[in-house]
PyMOL Python script that loads the backbone (N, CA, C, O; Angstrom):
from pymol import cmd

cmd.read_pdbstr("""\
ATOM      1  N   UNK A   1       3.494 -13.801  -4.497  1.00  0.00           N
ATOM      2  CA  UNK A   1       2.373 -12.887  -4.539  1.00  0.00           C
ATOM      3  C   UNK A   1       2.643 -11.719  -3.600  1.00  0.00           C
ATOM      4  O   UNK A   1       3.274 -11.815  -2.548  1.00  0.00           O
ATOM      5  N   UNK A   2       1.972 -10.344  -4.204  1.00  0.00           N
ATOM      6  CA  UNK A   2       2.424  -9.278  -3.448  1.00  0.00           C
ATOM      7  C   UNK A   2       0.683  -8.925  -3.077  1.00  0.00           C
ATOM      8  O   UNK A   2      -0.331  -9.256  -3.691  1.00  0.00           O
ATOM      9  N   UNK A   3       0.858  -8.119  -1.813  1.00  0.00           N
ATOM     10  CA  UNK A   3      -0.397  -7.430  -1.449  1.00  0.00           C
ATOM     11  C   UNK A   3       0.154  -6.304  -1.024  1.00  0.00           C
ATOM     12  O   UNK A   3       1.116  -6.241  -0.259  1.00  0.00           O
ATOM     13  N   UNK A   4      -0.532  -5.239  -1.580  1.00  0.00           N
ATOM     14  CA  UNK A   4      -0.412  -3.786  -1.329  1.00  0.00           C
ATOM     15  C   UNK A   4      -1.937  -3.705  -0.348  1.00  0.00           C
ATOM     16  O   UNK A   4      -3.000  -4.287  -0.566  1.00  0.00           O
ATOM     17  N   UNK A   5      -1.635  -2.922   0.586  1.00  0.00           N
ATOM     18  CA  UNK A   5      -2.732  -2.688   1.530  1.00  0.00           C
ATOM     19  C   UNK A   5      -2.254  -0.900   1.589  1.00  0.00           C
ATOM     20  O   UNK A   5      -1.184  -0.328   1.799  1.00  0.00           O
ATOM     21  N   UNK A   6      -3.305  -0.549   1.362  1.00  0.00           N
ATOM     22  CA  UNK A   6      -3.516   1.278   1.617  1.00  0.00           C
ATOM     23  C   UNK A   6      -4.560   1.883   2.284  1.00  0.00           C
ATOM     24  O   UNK A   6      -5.693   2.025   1.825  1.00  0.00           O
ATOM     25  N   UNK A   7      -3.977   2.421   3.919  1.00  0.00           N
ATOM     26  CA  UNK A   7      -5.011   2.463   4.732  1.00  0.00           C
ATOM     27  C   UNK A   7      -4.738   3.820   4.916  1.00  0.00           C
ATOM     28  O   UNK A   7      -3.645   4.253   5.281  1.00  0.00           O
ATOM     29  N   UNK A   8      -6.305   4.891   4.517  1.00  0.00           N
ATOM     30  CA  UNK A   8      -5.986   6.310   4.280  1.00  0.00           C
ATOM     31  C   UNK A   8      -7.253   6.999   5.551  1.00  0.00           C
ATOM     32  O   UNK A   8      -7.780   6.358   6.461  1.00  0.00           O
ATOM     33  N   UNK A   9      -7.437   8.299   5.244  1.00  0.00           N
ATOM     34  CA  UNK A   9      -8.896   9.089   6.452  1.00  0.00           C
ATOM     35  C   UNK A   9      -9.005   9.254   5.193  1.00  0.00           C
ATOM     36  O   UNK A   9      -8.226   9.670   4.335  1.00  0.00           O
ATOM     37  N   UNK A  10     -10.269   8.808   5.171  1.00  0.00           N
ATOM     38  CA  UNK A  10     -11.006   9.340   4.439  1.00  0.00           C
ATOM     39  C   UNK A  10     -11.399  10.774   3.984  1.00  0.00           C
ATOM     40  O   UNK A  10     -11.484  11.261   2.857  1.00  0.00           O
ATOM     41  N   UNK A  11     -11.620  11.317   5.278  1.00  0.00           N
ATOM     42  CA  UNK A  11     -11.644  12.945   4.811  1.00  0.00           C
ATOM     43  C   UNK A  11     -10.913  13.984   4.496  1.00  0.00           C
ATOM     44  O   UNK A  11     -11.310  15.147   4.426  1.00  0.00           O
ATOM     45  N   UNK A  12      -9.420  13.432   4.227  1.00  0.00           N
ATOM     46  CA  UNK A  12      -8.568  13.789   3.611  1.00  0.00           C
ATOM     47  C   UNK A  12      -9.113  13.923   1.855  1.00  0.00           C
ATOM     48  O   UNK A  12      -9.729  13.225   1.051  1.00  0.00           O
ATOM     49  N   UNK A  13      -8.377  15.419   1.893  1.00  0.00           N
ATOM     50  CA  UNK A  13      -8.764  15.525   0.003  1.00  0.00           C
ATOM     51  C   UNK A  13      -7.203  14.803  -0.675  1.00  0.00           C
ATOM     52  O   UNK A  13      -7.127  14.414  -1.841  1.00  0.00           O
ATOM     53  N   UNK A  14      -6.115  14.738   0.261  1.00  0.00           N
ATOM     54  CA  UNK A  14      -5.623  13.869  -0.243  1.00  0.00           C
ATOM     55  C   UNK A  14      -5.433  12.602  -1.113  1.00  0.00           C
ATOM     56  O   UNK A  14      -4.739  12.326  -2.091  1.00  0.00           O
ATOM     57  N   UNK A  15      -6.460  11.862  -0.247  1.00  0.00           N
ATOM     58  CA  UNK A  15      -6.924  10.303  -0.291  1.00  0.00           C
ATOM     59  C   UNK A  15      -6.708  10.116  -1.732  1.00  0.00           C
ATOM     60  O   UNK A  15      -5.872   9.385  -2.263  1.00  0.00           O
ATOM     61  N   UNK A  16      -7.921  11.179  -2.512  1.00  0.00           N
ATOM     62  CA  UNK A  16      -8.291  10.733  -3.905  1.00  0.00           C
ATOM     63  C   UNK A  16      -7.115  10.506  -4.858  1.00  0.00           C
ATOM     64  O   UNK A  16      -6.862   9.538  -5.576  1.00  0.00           O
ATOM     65  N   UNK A  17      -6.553  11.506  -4.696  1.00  0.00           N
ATOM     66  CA  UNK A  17      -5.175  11.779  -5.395  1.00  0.00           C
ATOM     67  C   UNK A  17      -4.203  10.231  -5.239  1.00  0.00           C
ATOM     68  O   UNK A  17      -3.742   9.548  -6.154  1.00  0.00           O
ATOM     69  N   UNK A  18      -4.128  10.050  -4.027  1.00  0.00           N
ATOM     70  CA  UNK A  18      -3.349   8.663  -3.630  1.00  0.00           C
ATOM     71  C   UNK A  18      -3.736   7.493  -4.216  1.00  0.00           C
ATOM     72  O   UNK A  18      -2.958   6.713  -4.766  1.00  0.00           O
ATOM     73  N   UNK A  19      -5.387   7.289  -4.072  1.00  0.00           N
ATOM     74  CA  UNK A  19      -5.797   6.189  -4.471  1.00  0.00           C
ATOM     75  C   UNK A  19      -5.770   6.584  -6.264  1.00  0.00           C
ATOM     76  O   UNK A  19      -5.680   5.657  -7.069  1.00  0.00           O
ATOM     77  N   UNK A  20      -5.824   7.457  -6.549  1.00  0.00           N
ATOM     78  CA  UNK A  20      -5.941   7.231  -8.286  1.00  0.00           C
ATOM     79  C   UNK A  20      -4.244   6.720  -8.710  1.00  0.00           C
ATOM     80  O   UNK A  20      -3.944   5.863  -9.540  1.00  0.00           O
ATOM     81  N   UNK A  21      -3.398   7.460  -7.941  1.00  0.00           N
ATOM     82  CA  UNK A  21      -2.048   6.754  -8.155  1.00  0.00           C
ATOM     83  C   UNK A  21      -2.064   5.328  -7.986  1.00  0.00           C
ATOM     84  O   UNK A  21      -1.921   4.637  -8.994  1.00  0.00           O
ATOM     85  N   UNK A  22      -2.232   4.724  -6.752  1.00  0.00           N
ATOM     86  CA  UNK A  22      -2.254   3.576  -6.532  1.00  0.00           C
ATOM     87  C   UNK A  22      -3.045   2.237  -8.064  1.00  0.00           C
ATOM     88  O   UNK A  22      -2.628   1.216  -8.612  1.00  0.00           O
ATOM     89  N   UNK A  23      -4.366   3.130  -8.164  1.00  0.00           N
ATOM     90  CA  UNK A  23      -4.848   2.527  -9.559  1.00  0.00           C
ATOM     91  C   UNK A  23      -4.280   2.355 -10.287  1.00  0.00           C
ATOM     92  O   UNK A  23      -4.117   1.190 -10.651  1.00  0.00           O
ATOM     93  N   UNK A  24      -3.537   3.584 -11.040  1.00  0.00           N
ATOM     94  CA  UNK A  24      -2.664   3.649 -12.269  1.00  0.00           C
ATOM     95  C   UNK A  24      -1.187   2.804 -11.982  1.00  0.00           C
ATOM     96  O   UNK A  24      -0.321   2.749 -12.856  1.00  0.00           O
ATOM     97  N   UNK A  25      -1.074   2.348 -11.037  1.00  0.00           N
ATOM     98  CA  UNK A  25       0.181   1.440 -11.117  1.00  0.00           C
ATOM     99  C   UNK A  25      -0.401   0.077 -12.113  1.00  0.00           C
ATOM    100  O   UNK A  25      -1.410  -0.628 -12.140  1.00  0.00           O
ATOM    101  N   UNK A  26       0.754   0.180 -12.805  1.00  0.00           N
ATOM    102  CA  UNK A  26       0.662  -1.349 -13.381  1.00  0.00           C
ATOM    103  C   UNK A  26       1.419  -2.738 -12.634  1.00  0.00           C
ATOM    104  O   UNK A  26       2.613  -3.013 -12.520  1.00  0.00           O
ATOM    105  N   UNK A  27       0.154  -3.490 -12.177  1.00  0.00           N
ATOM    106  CA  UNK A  27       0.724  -4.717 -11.713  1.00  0.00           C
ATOM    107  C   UNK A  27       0.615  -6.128 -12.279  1.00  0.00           C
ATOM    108  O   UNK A  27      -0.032  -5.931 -13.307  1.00  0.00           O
ATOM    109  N   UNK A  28       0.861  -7.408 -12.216  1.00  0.00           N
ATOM    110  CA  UNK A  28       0.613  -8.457 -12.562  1.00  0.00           C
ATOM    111  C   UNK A  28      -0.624  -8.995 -11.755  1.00  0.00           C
ATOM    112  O   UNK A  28      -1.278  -8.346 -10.938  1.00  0.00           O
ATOM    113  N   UNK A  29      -0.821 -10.282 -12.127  1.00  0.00           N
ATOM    114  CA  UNK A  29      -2.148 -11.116 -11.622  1.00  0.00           C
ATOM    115  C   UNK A  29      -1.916 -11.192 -10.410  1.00  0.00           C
ATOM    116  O   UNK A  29      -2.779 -11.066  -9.540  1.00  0.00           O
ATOM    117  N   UNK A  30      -0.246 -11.495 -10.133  1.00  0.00           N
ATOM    118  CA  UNK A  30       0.136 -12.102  -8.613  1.00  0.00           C
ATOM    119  C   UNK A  30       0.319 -10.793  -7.511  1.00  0.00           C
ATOM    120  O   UNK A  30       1.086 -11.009  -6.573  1.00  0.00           O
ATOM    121  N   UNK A  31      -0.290  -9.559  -7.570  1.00  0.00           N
ATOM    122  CA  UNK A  31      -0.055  -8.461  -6.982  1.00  0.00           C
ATOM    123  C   UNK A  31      -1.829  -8.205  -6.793  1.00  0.00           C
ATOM    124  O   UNK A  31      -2.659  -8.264  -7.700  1.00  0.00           O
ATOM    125  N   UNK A  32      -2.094  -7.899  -5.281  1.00  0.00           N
ATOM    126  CA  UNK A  32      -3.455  -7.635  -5.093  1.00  0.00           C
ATOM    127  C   UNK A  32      -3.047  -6.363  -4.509  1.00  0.00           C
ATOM    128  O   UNK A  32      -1.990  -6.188  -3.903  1.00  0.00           O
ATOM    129  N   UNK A  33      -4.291  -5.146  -4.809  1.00  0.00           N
ATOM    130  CA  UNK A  33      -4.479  -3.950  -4.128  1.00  0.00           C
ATOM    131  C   UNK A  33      -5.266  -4.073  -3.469  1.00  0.00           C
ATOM    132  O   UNK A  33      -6.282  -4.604  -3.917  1.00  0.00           O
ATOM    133  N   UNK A  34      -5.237  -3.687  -2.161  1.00  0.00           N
ATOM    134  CA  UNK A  34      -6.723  -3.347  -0.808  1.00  0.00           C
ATOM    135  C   UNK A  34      -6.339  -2.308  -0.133  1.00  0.00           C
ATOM    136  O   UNK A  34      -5.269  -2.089   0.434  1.00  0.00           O
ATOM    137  N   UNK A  35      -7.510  -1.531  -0.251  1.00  0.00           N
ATOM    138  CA  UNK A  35      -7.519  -0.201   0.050  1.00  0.00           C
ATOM    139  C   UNK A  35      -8.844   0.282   1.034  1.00  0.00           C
ATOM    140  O   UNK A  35      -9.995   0.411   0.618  1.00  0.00           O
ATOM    141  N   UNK A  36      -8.377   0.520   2.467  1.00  0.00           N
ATOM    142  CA  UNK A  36      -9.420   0.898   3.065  1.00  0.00           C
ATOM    143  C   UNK A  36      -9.107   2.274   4.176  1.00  0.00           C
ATOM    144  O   UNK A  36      -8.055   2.607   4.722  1.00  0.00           O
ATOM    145  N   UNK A  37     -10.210   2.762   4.224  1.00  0.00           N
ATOM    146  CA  UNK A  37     -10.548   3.732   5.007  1.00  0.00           C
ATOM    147  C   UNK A  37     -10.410   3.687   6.532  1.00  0.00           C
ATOM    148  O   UNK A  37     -11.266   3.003   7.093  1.00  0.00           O
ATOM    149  N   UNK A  38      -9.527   4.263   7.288  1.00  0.00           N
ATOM    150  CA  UNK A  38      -9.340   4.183   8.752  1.00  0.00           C
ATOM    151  C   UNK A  38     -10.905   4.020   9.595  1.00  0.00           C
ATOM    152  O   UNK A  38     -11.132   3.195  10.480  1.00  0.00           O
ATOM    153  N   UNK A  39     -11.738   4.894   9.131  1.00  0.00           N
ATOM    154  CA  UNK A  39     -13.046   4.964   9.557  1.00  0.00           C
ATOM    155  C   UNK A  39     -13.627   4.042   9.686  1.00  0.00           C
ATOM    156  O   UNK A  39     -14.385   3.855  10.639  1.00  0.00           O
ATOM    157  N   UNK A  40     -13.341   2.914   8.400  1.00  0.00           N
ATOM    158  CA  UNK A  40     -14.073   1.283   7.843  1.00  0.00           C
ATOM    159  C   UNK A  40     -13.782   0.563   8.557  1.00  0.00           C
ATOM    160  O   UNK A  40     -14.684  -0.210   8.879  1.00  0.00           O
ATOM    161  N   UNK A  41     -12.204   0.325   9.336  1.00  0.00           N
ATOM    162  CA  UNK A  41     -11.370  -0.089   9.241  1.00  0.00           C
ATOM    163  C   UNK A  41     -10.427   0.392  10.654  1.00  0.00           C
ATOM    164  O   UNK A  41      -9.214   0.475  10.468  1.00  0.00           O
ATOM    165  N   UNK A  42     -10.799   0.610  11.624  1.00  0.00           N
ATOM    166  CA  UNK A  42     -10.143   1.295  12.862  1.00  0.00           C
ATOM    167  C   UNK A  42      -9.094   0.435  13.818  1.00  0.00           C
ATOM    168  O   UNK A  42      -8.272   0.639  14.712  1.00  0.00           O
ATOM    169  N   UNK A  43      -9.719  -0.780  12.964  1.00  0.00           N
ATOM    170  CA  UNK A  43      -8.846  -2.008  13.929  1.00  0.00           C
ATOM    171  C   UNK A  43      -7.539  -1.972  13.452  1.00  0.00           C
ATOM    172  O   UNK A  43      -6.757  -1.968  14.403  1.00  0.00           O
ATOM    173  N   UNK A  44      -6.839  -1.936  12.103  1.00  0.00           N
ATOM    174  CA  UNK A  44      -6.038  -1.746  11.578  1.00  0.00           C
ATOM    175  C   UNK A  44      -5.227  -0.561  12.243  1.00  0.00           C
ATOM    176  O   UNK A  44      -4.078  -0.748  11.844  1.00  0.00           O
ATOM    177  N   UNK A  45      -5.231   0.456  12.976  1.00  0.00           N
ATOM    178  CA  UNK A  45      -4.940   1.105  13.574  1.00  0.00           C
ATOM    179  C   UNK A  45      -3.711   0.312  14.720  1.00  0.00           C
ATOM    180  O   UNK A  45      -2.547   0.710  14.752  1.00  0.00           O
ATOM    181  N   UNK A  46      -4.143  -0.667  15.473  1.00  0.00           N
ATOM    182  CA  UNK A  46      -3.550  -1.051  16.047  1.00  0.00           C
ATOM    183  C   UNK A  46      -2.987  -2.327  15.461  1.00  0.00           C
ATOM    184  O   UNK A  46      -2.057  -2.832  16.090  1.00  0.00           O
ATOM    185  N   UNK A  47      -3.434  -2.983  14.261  1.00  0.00           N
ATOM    186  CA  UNK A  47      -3.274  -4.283  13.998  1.00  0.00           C
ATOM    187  C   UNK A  47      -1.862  -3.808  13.360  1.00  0.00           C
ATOM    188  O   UNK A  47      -0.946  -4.594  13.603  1.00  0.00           O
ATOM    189  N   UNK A  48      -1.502  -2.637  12.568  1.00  0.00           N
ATOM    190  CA  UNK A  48      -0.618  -3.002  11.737  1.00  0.00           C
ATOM    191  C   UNK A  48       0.363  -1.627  12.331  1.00  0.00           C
ATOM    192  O   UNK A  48       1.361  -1.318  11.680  1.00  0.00           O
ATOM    193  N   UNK A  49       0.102  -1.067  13.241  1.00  0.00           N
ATOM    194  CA  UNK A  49       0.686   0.104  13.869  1.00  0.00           C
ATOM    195  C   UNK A  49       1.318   1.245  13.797  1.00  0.00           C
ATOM    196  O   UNK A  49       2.425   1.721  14.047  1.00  0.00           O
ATOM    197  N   UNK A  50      -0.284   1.718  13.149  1.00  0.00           N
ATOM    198  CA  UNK A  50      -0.649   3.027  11.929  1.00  0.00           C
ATOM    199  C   UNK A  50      -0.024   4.192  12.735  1.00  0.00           C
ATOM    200  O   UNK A  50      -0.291   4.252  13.935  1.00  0.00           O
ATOM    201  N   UNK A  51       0.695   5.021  12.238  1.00  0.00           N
ATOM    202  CA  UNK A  51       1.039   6.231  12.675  1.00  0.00           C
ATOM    203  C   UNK A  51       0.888   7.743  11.990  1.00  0.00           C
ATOM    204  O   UNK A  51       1.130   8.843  12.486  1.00  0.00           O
ATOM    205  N   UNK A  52       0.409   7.396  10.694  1.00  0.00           N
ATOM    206  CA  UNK A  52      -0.063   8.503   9.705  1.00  0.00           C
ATOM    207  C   UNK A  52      -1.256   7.967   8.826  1.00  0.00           C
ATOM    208  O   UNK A  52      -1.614   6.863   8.415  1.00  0.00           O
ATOM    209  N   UNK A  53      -1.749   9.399   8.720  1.00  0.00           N
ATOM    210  CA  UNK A  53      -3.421   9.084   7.887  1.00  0.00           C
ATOM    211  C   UNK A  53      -3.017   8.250   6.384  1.00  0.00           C
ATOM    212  O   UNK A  53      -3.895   7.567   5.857  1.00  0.00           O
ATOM    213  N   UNK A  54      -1.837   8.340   5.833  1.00  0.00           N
ATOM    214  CA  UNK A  54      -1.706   7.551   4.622  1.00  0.00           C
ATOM    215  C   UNK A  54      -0.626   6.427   4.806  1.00  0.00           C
ATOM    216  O   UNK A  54       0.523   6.710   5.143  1.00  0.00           O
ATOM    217  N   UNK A  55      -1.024   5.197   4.582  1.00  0.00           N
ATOM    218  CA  UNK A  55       0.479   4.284   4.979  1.00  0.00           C
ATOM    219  C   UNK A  55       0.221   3.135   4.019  1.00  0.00           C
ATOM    220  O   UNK A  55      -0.693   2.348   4.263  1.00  0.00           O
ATOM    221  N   UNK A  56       0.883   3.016   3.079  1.00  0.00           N
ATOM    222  CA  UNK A  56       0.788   2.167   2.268  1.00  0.00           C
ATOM    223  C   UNK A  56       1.901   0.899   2.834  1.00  0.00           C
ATOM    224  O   UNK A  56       3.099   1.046   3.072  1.00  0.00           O
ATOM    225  N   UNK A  57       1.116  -0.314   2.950  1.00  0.00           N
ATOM    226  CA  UNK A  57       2.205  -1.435   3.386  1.00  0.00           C
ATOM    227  C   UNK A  57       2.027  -2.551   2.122  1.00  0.00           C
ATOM    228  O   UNK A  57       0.997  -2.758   1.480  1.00  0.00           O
ATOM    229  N   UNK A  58       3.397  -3.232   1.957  1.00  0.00           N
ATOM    230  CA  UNK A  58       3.212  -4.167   0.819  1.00  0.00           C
ATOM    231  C   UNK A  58       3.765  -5.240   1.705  1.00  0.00           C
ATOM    232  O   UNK A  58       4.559  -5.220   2.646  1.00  0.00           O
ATOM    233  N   UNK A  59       3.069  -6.210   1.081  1.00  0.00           N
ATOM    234  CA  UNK A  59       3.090  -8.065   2.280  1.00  0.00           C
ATOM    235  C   UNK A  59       3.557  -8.941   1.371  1.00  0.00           C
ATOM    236  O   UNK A  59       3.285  -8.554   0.234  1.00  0.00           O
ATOM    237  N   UNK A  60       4.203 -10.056   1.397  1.00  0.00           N
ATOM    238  CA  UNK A  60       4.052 -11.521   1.305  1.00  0.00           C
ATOM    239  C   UNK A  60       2.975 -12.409   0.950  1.00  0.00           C
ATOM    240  O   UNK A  60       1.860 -12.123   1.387  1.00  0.00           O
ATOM    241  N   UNK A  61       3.069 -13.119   0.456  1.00  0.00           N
ATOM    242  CA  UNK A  61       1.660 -14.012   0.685  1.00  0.00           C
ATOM    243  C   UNK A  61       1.287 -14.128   2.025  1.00  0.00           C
ATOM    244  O   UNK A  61       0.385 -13.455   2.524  1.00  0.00           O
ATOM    245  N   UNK A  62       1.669 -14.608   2.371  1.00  0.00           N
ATOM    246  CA  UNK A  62       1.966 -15.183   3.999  1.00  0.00           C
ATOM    247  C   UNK A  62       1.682 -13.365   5.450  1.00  0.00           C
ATOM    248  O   UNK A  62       1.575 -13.440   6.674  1.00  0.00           O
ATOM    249  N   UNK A  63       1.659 -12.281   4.715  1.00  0.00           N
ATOM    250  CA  UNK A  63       1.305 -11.764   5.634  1.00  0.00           C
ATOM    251  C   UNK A  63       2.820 -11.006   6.103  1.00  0.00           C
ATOM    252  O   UNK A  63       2.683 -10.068   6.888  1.00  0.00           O
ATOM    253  N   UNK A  64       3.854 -11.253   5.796  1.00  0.00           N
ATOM    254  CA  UNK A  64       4.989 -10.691   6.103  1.00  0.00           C
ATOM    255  C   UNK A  64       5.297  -9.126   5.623  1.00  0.00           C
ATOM    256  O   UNK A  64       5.514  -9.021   4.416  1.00  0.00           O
ATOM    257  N   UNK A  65       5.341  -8.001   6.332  1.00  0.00           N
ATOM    258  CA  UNK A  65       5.383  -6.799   5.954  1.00  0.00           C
ATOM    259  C   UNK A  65       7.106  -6.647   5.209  1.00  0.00           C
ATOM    260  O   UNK A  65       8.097  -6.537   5.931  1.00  0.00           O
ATOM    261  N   UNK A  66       7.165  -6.665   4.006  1.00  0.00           N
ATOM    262  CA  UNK A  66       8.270  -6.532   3.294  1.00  0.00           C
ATOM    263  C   UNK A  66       8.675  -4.921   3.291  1.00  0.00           C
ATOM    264  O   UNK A  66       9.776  -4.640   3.765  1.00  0.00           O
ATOM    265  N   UNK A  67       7.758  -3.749   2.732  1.00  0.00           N
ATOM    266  CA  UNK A  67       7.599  -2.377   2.851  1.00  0.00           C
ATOM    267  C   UNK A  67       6.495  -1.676   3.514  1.00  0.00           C
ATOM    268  O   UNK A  67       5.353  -2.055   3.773  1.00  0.00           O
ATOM    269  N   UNK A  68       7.133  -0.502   3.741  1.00  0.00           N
ATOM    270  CA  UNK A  68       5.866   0.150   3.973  1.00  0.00           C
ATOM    271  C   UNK A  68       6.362   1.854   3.881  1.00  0.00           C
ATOM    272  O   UNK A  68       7.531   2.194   4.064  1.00  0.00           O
ATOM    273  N   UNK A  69       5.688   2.438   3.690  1.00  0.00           N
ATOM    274  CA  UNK A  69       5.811   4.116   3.033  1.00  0.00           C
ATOM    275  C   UNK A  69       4.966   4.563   4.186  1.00  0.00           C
ATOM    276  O   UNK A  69       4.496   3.693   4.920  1.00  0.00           O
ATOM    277  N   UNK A  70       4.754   5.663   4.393  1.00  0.00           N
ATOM    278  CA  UNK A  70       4.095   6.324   4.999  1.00  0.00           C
ATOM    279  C   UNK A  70       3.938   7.554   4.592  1.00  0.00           C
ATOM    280  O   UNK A  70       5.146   7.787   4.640  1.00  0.00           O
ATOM    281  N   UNK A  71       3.427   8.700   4.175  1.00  0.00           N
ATOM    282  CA  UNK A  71       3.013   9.636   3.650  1.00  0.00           C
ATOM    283  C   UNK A  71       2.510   9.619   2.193  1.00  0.00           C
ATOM    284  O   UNK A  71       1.928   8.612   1.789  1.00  0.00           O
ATOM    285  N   UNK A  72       2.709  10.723   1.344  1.00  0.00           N
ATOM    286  CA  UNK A  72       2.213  10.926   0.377  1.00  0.00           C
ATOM    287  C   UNK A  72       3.532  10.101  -0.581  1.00  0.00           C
ATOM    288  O   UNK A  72       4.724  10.015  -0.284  1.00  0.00           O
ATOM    289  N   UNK A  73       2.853   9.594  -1.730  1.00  0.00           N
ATOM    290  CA  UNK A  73       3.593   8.935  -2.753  1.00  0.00           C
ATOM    291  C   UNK A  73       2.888   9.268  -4.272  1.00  0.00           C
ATOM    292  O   UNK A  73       1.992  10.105  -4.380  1.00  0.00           O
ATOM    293  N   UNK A  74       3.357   8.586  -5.288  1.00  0.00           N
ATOM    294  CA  UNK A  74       3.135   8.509  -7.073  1.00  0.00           C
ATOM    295  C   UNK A  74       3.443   6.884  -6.791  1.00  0.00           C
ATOM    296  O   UNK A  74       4.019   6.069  -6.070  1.00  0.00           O
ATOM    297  N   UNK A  75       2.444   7.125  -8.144  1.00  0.00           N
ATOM    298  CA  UNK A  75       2.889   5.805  -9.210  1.00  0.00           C
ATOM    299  C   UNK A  75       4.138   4.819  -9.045  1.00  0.00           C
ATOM    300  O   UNK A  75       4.390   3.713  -8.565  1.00  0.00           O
ATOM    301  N   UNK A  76       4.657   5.673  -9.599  1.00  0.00           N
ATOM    302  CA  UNK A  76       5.993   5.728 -10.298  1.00  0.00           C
ATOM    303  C   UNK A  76       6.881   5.428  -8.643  1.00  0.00           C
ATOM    304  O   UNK A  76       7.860   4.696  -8.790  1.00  0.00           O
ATOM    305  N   UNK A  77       6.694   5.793  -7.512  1.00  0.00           N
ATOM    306  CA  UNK A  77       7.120   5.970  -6.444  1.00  0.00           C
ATOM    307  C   UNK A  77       7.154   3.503  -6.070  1.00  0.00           C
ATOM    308  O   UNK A  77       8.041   2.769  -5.635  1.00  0.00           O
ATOM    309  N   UNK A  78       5.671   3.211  -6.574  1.00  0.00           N
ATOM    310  CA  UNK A  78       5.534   1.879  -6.003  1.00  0.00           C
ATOM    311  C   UNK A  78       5.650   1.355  -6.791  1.00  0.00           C
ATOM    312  O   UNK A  78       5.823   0.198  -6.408  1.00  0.00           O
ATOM    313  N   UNK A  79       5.708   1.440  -8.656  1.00  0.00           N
ATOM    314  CA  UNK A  79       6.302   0.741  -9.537  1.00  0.00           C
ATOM    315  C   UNK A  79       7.641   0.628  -9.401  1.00  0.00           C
ATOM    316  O   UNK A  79       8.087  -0.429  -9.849  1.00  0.00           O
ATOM    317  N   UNK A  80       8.652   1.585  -8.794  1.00  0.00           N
ATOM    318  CA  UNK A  80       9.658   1.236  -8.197  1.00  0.00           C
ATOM    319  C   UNK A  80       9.850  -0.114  -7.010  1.00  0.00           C
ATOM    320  O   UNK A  80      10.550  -1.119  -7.130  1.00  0.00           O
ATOM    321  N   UNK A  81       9.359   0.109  -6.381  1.00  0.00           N
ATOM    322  CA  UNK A  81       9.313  -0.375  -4.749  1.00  0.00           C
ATOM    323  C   UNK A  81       8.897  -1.998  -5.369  1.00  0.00           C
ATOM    324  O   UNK A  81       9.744  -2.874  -5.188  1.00  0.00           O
ATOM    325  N   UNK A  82       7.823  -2.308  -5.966  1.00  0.00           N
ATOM    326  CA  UNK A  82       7.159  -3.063  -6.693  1.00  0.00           C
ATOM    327  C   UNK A  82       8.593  -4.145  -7.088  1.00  0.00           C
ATOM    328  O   UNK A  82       8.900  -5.210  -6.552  1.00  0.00           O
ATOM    329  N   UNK A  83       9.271  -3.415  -8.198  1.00  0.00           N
ATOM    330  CA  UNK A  83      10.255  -3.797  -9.177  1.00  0.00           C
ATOM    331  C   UNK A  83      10.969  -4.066  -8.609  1.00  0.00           C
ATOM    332  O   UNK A  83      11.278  -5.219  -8.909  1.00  0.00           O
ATOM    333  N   UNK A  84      11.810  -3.536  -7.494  1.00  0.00           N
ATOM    334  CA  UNK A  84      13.016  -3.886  -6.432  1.00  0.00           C
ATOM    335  C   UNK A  84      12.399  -5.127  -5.519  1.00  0.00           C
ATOM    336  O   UNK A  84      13.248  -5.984  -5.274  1.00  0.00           O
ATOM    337  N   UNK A  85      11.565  -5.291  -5.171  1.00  0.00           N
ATOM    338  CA  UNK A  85      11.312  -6.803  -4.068  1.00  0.00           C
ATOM    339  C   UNK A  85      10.789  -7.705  -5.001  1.00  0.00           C
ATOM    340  O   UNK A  85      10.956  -8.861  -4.614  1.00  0.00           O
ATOM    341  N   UNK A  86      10.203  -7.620  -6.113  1.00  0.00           N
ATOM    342  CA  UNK A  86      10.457  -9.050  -7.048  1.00  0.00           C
ATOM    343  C   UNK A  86      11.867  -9.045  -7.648  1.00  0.00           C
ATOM    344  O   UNK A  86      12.254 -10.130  -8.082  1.00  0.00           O
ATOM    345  N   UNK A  87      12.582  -8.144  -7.730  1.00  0.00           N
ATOM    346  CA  UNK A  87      13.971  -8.641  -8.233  1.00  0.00           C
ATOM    347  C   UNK A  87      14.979  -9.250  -6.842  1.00  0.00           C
ATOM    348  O   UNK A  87      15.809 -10.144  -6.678  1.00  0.00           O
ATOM    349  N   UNK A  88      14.525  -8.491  -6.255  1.00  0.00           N
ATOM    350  CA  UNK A  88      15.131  -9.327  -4.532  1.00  0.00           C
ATOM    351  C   UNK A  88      14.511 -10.814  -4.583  1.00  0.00           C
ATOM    352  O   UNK A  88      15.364 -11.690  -4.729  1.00  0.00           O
ATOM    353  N   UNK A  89      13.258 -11.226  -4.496  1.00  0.00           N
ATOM    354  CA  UNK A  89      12.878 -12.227  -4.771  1.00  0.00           C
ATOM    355  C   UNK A  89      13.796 -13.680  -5.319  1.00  0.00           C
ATOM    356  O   UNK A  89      14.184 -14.775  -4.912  1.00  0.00           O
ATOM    357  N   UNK A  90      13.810 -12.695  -6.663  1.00  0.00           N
ATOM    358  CA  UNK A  90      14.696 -13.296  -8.015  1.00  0.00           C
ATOM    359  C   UNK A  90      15.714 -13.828  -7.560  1.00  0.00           C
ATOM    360  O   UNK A  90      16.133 -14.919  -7.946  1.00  0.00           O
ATOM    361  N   UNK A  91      16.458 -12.838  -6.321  1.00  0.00           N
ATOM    362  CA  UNK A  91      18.025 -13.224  -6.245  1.00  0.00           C
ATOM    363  C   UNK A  91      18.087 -14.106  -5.043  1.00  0.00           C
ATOM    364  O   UNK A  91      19.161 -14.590  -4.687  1.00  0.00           O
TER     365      UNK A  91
END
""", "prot")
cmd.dss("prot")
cmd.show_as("cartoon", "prot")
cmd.util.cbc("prot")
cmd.orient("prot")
């Protein structure tokens, strides 16, 4: 199982743009998206040791940070990223 966690500012006009990408990815059952707002969410700041308003991290079941991006991304950017650590998986 994969977890994508996407922790953005909200008052970024960015955000929207990011999170509609993030939507339009196609994932399986075993892939969860959570997506929260620094504002919501401030603890994460230090919990996961945020250094930009957009940081998309992808986990383990278990909580293990496998990736993580930091700035602006696409789709197409984490259907990649996505595709490469279940085929790592695989091997």
């Amino acid at each position: 199982m994969l977890r994508i966690l996407f922790v953005y500012k909200q008052a970024d006009p960015l955000s929207d743009y990011l999170l509609s990408q993030l939507k339009d990815v196609k994932t399986d059952k075993k892939t969860v998206l959570v997506a929260t707002a620094l504002e919501k969410s401030p603890e994460y700041i230090e919990k996961y040791d945020l250094n930009y308003n957009h940081t998309l991290m992808i986990t383990n079941f278990h909580g293990t940070e496998l990736y993580r991006l930091e700035g602006p991304f696409n789709k197409e950017d984490i259907a990649g990223i996505i595709q490469k650590l279940k085929e790592a998986k695989k091997a």
